[in-house]
N, C-alpha and C positions, 0 to 999 in steps of 0.2 A: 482495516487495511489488509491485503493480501499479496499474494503472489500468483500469476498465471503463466504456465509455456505449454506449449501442444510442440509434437514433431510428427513428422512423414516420411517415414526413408524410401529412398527409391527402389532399396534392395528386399523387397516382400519376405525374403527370407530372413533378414536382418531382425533386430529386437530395439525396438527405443527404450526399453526400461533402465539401462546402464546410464543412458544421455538426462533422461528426465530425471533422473534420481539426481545426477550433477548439476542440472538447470535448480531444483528446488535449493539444494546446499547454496546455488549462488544467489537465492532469492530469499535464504531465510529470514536476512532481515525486514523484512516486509510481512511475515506472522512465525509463530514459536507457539502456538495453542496445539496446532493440528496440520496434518500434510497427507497427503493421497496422491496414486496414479492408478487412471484405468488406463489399459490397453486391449487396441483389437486385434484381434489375430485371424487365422484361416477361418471362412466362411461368416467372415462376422463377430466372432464372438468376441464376447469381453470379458477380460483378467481383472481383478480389482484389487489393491489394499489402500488401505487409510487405516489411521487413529489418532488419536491426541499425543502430543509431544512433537518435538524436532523432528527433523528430517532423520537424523542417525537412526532415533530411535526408534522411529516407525516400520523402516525399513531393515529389512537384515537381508544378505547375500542368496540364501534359498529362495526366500518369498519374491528378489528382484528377477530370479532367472527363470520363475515360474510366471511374469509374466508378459507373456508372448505378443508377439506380432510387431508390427513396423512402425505401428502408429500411434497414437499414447496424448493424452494430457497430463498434467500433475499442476497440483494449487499445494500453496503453503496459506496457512489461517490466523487471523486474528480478529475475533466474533468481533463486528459493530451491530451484530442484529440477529437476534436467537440466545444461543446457550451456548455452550464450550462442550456438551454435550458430542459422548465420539459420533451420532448418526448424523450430527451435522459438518463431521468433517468431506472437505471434499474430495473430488467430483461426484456430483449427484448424474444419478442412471435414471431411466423410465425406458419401458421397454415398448412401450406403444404410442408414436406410430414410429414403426422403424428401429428402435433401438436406438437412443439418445443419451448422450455425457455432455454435461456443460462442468466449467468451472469459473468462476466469476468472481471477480476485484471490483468494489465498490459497494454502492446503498441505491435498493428501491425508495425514493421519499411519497409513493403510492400505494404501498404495499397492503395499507388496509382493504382498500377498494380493490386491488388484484384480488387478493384472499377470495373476497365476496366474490368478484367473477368466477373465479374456479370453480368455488364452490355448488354455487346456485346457478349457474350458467355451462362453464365447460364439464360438470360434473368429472371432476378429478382430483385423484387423492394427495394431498399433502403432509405426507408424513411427522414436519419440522415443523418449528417455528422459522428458519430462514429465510427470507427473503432470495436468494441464490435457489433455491428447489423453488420456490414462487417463478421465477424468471423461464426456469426450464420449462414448467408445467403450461407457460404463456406459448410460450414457442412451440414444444410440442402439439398444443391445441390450434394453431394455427398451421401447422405443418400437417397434421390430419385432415386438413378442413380440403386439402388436393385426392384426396379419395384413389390415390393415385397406388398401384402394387410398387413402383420401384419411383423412386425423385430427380428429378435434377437439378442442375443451377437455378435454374429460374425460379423451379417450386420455391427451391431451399429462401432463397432474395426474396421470394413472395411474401414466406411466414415471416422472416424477417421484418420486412416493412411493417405488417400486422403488428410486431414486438415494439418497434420502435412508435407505434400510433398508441400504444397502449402502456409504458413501462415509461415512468419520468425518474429520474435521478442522473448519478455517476455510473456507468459500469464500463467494466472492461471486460469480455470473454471469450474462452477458446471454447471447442467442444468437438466432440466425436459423431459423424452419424455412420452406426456400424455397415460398414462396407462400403462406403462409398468414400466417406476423405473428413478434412481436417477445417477446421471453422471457425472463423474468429471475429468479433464488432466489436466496435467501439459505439459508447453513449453520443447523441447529437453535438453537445459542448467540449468534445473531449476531454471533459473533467479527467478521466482514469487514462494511464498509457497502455499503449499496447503497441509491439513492433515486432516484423519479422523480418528473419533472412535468406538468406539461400546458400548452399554449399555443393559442389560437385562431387559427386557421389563415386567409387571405385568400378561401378558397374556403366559409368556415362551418363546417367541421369542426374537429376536434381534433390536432394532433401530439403525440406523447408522446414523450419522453427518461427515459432511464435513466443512470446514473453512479456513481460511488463517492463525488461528492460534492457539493453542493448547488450551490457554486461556479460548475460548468459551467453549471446548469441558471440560474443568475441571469445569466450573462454573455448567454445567448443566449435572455432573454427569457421563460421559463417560471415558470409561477407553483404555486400551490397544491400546493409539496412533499408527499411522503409517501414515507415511508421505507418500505421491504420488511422486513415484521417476522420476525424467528428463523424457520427452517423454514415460509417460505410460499412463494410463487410467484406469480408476475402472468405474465397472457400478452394483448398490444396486438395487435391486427389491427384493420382498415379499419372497422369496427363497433364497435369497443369494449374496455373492458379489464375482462379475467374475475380475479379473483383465489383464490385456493385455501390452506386451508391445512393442508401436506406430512404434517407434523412438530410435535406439541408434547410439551409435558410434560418439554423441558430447562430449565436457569433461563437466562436472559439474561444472556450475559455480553459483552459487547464487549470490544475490545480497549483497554486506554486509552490505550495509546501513539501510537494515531491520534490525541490530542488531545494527547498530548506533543512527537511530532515529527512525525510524517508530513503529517497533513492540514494544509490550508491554513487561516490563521487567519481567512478569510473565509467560512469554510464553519460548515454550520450539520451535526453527524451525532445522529442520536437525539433531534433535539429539541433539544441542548445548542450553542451559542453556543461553535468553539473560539478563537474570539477572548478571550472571559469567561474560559470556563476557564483559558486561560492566564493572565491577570490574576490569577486567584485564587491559582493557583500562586504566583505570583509573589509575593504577600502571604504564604501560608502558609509561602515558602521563606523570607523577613525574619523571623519568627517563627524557623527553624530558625538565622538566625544569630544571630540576637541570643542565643539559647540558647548556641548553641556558644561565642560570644565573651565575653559577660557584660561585665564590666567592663572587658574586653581591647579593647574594640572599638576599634581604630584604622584603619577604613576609611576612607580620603580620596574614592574616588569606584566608582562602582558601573558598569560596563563590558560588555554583552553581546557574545555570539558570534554574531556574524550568523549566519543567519537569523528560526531561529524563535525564539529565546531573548528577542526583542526586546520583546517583551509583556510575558512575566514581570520581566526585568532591571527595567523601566519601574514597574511594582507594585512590586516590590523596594524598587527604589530611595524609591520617595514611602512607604512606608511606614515605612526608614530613617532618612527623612530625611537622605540621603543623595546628593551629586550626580549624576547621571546623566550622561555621555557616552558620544558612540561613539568608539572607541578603534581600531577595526579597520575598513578600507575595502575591500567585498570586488568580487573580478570575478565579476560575472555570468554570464559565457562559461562558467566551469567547472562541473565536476557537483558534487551532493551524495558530499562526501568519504565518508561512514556506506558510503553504496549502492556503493562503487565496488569491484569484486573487486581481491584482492590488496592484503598490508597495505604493499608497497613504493611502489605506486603514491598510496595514501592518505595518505603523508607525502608524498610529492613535489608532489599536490596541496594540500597544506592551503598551503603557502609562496606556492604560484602564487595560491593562490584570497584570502588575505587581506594584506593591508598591514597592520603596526603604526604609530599614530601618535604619532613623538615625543614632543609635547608633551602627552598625554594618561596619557602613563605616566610620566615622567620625574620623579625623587624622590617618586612616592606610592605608597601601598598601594593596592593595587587588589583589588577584588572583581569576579571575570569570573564572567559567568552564567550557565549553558548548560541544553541541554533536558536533558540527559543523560551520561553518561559511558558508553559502549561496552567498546571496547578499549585507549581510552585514549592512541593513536595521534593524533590530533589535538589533544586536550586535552595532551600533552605537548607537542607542536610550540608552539599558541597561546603556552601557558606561558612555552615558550623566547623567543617575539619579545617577551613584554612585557618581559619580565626586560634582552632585548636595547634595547628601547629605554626602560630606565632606572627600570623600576619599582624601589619597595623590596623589598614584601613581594605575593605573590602567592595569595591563596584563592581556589577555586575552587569555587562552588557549584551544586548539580545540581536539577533541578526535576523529577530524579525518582529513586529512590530507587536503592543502590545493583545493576546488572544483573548476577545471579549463575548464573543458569542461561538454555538456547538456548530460542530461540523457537522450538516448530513449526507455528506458522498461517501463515506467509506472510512472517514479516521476518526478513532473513536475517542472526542476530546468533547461530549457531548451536553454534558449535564453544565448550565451556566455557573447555578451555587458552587462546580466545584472547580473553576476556572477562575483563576487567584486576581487575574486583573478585570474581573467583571466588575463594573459599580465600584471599582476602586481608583485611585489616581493614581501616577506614577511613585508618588510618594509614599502613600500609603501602602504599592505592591513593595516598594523597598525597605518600609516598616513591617513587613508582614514574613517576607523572607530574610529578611535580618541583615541586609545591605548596607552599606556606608550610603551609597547609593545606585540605580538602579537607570541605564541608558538605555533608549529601544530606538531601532530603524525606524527609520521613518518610511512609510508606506510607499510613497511613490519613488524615494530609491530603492526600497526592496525589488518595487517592481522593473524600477531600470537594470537595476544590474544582472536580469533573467533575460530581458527585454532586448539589449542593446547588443546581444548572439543570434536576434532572430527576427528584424523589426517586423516581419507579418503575423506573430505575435502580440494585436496591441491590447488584448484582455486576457486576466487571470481570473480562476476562481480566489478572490479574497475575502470569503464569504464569514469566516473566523476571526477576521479583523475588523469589519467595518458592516455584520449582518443582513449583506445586501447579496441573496441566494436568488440565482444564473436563472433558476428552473422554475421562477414566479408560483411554487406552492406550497408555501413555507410560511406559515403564521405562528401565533404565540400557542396555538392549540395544539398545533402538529409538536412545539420543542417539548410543550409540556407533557404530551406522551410517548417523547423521547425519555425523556429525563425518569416516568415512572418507569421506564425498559431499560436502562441503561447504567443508573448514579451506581457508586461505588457498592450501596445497601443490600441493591436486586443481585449483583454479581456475585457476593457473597455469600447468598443463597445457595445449597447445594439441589438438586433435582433430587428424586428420591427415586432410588434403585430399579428400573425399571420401567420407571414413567415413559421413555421414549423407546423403542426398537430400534435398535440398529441394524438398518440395513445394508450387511456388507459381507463377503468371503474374506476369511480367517486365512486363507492358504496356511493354514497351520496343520501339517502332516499327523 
């Protein structure tokens, strides 16, 4: 899972490095491995940094005003496909044909057979293992294929199409073609978001932003959202924005779990409010206890897991009638335990990243309330500190249903063996995380309560829950060489010094 936003200021003499650097801050949660911006400036040219780590740390105040020009992408990273390696942080450049930056949200589930074409066909270099430099090198070779010294719209929509007849999964991206303007598609199923805005500019012109999520584009002032619908494409230059469309004739399917845990609850995707949706959740999951518990119900107080769960627990609870607190005090400094490779390190973080509070658990039953159950690795940890600090009985409820097969769009929950409710029952996931007991949504209120802000929404990608993937090329072949590129084993492999080039300017004076 990633983050993407491009911008365009009207003002040529202006700088988007300051903007993009605050777009990625508002998008960190969507990666914490790795973060970059290229920007263009006079005659074309492009400024670059990226490395591994946060936003803060990537970036420092010199390297942001060294780079120039009005037009800029920036991704934030979290590898579902390659290495953590810094040459795969993004955005990826090629300088033929034209001078190209892409940055891209999402999963090739093609990407072997790409590989092959590049290689044996487009003859062209791929420096990575990522699938995202796979994407560009698609594009670029179909954008060469116009023989043309200078491009236009039409060309640009041309190679396009070519991408979209040839590249199957999730993706979302923005990208740069130097000197001419700013570019952004979306995959045919909408699986990944992507939305821009517009702001009027000092000088009487137009700026425009791109993002994965509305958030940025309200922090920094932009109005009149519009989302990039399934298999279209926008492309922003100095004059205006052309929009094209690629690809139809898939159904719409998004992903829902952007609205269960990823995106922020102040963001608006498709139209749909995930602040609401999660409210709604959060009712339909009361609904699923009071079933499960019936007459049993001896809940004393209702408890979320920070962060995103806070919405729903809060519905939950008013519709139990049930008290609400916070139980757990979390530190900010650390990362989203879900996204962090390596199942060793993801317990060692869950202790670091929350505090139990005494007096919130001590002689009651508690009801914790979470987005979801994964691997079960931190919902066993949490479990442990309430019990530690003096609960009775300990249920655990999920506000989304239980996750039994890998995602291949972009979220990296991949390998089945390490997903705790595969081949398990609900019983045995709540003997395994150490649960009094263990309640899950139920599917198709999941999918109402997303549903019911947006009825021309009537499919999601629920491909994690019920292993029925949008994009018909997904066998038992293809997970199981997921799972040898992906389980916790490969990740904890380190590269060995060297093995890759990084291609990138240091701006290091």
């Amino acid at each position: 899972m990633c983050g993407i936003t491009g911008l365009i200021l009207a003002d040529s003499s202006a700088s988007a490095s300051a903007e993009l650097y605050e777009g990625l801050g508002l998008l960190q949660h969507r990666g914490q491995d790795a973060a970059g911006i290229i920007t263009c400036g006079d005659k074309g040219r492009l400024y670059q940094c990226k490395g591994n780590g946060m936003v803060r740390d990537v970036f420092e105040p010199r390297q942001l005003v060294s780079l120039k020009g009005a037009l800029g992408v920036g991704h934030v990273r979290y590898p579902t496909a390659g290495t953590s390696s810094n040459a795969e942080a993004q955005p990826f450049y090629v300088n033929s044909p034209y001078g190209i930056v892409l940055a891209h949200n999402g999963n090739l589930t093609n990407s072997r057979e790409l590989r092959d074409f590049v290689d044996h066909e487009a003859h062209r270099h791929v420096n990575t293992d990522s699938d995202s430099e796979l994407l560009l090198n698609i594009f670029a070779d179909h954008l060469n294929k116009t023989g043309k010294f200078r491009v236009n719209e039409e060309d640009i929509f041309s190679a396009l199409e070519g991408v979209y007849a040839q590249c199957i999964g999730g993706y979302a991206c923005v990208g740069i073609i130097a000197g001419f303007g700013l570019l952004g598609f979306r995959d045919p199923n909408g699986i990944r978001p992507l939305i821009y805005g517009e702001r009027k500019a000092a000088n009487g012109g137009t700026d425009y932003m791109l993002a994965s999520e509305s958030v940025v584009l309200d922090a920094l002032g932009f109005t009149n959202f519009t989302d990039v619908l399934p298999g279209e494409a926008v492309i922003i230059t100095k004059t205006g924005i052309a929009k094209h469309q690629c690809r139809d004739g898939q159904p719409f399917t998004p992903d829902i779990f952007e609205y269960v845990y990823f995106a922020r609850p102040d963001s608006i995707m498709d139209g749909v409010s995930v602040y609401k949706a999660r409210l709604a959740m959060g009712e339909a999951l009361a609904t699923a206890v009071q079933t499960a518990l019936g007459r049993h119900m001896d809940i004393d107080v209702v408890i979320p897991v920070p962060d995103t769960s806070r919405c729903s627990a809060l519905q939950c609870s008013y519709k139990l009638g049930i008290l609400y607190r916070e139980g757990f005090v979390k530190n900010r400094y650390i990362g989203r335990t879900f996204i962090m490779p390596g199942q060793q390190q993801r317990k060692k973080s869950v202790r670091r990243k929350l505090n139990a509070m005494n007096m919130e658990f001590a002689g009651k039953n508690v009801l914790l309330v979470d987005d979801s159950i994964v691997r079960g690795t931190t919902s066993y940890e949490i479990i442990q500190m309430a019990r530690e600090a003096g609960a009775k009985k300990v249920y655990f409820a999920s506000c989304a249903p239980p996750i039994r097969f890998p995602n291949v769009y972009g979220i990296d929950m991949p390998t089945r063996k390490e997903l705790v409710a595969h081949n398990r029952t609900v019983e045995q996931v709540a003997a395994e995380i150490g649960a009094d007991r263990v309640i899950y949504q139920n599917l198709r209120d999941l999918v109402d309560s997303v549903r019911k802000f947006n009825p021309a929404m009537d499919q999601f990608d629920v491909s994690v829950f019920n292993g029925r993937y949008i994009t018909g090329d997904i066998d038992d072949e293809y997970l199981k060489h997921l799972e040898n590129l992906r389980n916790d084993n490969a990740k904890d492999k380190v590269a060995p010094a060297g093995e890759v080039i990084g291609l990138h300017n240091s701006l290091v004076a």
